[in-house]
C-alpha positions in Angstrom: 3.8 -24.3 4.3 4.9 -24.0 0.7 8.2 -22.9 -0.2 8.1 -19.0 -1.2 8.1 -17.9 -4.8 9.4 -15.6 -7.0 6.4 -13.3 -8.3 7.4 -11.2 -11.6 6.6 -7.9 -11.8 4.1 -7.1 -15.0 3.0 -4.1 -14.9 3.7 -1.1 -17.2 5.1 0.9 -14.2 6.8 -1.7 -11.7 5.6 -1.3 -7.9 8.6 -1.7 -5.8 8.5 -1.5 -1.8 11.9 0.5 -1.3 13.7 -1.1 2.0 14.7 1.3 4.6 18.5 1.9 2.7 16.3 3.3 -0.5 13.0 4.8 1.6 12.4 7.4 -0.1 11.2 11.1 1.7 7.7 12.1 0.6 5.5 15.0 1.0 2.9 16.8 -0.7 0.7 20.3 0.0 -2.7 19.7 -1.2 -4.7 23.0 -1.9 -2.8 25.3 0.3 -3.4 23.4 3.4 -0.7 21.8 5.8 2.4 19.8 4.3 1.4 16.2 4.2 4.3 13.3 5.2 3.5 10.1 3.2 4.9 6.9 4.5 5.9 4.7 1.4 4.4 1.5 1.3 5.2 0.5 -2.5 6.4 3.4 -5.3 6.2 3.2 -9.1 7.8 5.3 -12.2 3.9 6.3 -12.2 2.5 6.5 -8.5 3.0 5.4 -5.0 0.6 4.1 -2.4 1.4 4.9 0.8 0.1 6.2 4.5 -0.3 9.6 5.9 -1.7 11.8 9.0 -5.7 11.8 8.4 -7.1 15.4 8.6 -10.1 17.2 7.3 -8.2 18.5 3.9 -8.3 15.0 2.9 -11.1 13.6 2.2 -12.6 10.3 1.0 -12.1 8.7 -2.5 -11.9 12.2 -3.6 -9.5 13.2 -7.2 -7.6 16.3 -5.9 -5.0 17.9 -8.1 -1.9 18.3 -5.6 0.0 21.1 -7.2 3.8 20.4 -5.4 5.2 17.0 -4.5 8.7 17.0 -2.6 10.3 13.5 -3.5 13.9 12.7 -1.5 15.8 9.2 -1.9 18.6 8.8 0.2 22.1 10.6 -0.9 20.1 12.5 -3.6 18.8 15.8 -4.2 15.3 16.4 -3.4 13.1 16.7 -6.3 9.4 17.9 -7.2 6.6 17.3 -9.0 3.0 17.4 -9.4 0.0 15.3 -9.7 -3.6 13.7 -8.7 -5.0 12.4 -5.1 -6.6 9.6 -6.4 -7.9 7.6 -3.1 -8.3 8.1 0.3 -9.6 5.5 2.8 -9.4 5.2 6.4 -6.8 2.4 8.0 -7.7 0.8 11.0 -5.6 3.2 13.3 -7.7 6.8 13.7 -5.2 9.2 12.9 -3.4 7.3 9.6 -5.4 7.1 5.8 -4.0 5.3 3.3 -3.8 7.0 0.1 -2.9 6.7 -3.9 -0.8 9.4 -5.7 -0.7 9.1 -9.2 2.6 11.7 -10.9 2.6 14.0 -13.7 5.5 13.3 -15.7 7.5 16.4 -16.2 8.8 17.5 -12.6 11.3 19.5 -12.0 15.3 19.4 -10.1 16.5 21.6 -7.0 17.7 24.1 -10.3 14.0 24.5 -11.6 15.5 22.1 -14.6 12.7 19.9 -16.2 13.3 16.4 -15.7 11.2 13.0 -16.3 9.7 11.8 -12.9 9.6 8.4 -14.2 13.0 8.4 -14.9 14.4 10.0 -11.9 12.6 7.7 -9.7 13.8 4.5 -11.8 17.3 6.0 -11.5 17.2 6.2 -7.9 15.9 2.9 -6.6 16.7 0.5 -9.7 15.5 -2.9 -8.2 15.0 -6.3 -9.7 11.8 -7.1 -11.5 12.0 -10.0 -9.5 9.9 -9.9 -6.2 10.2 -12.6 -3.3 7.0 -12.7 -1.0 7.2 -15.4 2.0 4.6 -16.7 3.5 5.9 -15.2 6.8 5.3 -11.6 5.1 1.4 -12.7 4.4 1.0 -14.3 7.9 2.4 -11.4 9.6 -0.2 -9.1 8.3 -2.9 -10.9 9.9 -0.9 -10.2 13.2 -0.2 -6.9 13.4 -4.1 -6.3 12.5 -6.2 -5.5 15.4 -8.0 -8.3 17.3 -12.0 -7.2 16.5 -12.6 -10.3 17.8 -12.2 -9.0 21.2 -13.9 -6.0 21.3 -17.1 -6.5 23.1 -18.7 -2.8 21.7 -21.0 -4.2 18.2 -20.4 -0.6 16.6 -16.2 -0.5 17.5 -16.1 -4.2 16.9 -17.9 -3.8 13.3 -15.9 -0.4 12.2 -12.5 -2.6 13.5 -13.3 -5.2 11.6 -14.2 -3.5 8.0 -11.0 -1.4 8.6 -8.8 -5.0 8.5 -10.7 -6.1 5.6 -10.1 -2.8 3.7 -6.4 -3.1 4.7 -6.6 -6.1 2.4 -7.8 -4.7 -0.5 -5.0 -4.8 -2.8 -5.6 -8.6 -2.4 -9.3 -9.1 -2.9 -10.3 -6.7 -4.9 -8.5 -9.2 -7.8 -10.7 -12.4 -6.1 -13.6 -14.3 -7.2 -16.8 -12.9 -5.0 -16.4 -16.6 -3.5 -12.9 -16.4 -3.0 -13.2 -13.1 -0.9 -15.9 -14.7 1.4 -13.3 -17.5 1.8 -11.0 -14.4 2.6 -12.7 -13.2 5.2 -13.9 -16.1 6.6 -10.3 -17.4 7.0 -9.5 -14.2 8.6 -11.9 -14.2 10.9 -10.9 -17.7 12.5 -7.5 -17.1 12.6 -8.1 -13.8 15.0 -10.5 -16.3 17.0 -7.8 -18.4 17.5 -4.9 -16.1 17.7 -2.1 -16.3 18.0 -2.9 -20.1 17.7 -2.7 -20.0 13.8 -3.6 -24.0 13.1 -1.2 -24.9 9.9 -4.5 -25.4 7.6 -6.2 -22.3 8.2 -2.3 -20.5 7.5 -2.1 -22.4 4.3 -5.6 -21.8 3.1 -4.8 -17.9 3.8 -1.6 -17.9 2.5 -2.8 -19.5 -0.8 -5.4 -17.1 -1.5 -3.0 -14.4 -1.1 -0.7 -16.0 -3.7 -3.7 -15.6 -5.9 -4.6 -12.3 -5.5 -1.3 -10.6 -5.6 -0.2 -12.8 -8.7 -3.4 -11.8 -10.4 -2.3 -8.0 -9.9 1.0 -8.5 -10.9 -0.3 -9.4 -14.2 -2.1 -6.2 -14.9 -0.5 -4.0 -17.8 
């Protein structure tokens, strides 16, 4: 394997992944319905991806206007904002979605006092531009993905596998059409073999990654 590197973070709006210290509490009601607990996943002076409960208030790549967002970091006063659904798709556990929020940016304190959303969330996580992703971290996700290459039911074993694709997106959505077949083709031998990762297949994997994150993090 090759040693990890230090990716630098691009983008107008930073994404940082808060660790569990900074974890920030959010939650949004989206037209009237039940309140909707979001499990941060990476969080911006703009937006945040993250995961929540799937119900039938939320559906599919469908722009929503969410008219109250309730953001908490650790040791700090809650604070609110609005903002826009932009993406819903399904993960490949039944009851989770994964979802994009982008903010408005005027929110609003526990007093009602206007504030900058960008700037209250850059004052309450303040990490490095820098960002370290091992190999480990890549390697991991292929793990902790469900084995479709077990299931003997065509239908199951065909929605299982789409869902661990999709989970990649943020990966190969910034590949070459050749690279993603790669992609998936890598992925799909290493769950045939699991957990016998051989060293190549790892490295092959792992280096594709590289390429599609560090293409992202080159976006304005």
């Amino acid at each position: 394997m090759e040693p990890q590197k230090v990716i630098v973070e691009r983008r107008r709006h930073p994404r940082y992944h808060p660790d569990r210290k900074n974890q920030p509490q959010v939650s949004f009601t989206l037209n009237g319905a039940d309140k909707h607990v979001i499990d941060v996943v990476n969080i911006s002076q703009g937006g945040l991806l993250g995961y929540t409960q799937k119900n039938e208030h939320l559906g599919e790549d469908n722009h929503n206007r969410i008219k109250q967002i309730e953001i908490s970091f650790p040791g700090k006063h809650p604070f609110h904002c609005s903002g826009e659904l932009l993406r819903v798709k399904p993960t490949r556990e039944r009851y989770k979605c994964f979802c994009a929020i982008q903010f408005d940016e005027i929110g609003y304190d526990a007093e009602h006092h206007q504030l900058n959303v960008g700037e209250k969330i850059e004052q309450s996580l303040r990490p490095s531009e820098e960002v370290v992703i091992t190999d480990q971290q890549f390697i991991n996700r292929v793990e902790e993905a469900e084995n479709y290459m077990t299931i003997k039911d065509a239908r199951q074993e065909s929605e299982v596998r789409r869902q661990v694709y999709d989970s990649f997106d943020e990966i190969t959505s910034r590949l070459s059409l050749e690279e993603q077949w790669c992609f998936f083709e890598i992925i799909d031998e290493m769950k045939r073999r699991e957990p016998d990762y051989p060293e190549e297949l790892k490295r092959a994997f792992v280096n594709l990654c590289r390429i599609g994150i560090e293409q992202s993090l080159k976006e304005p």
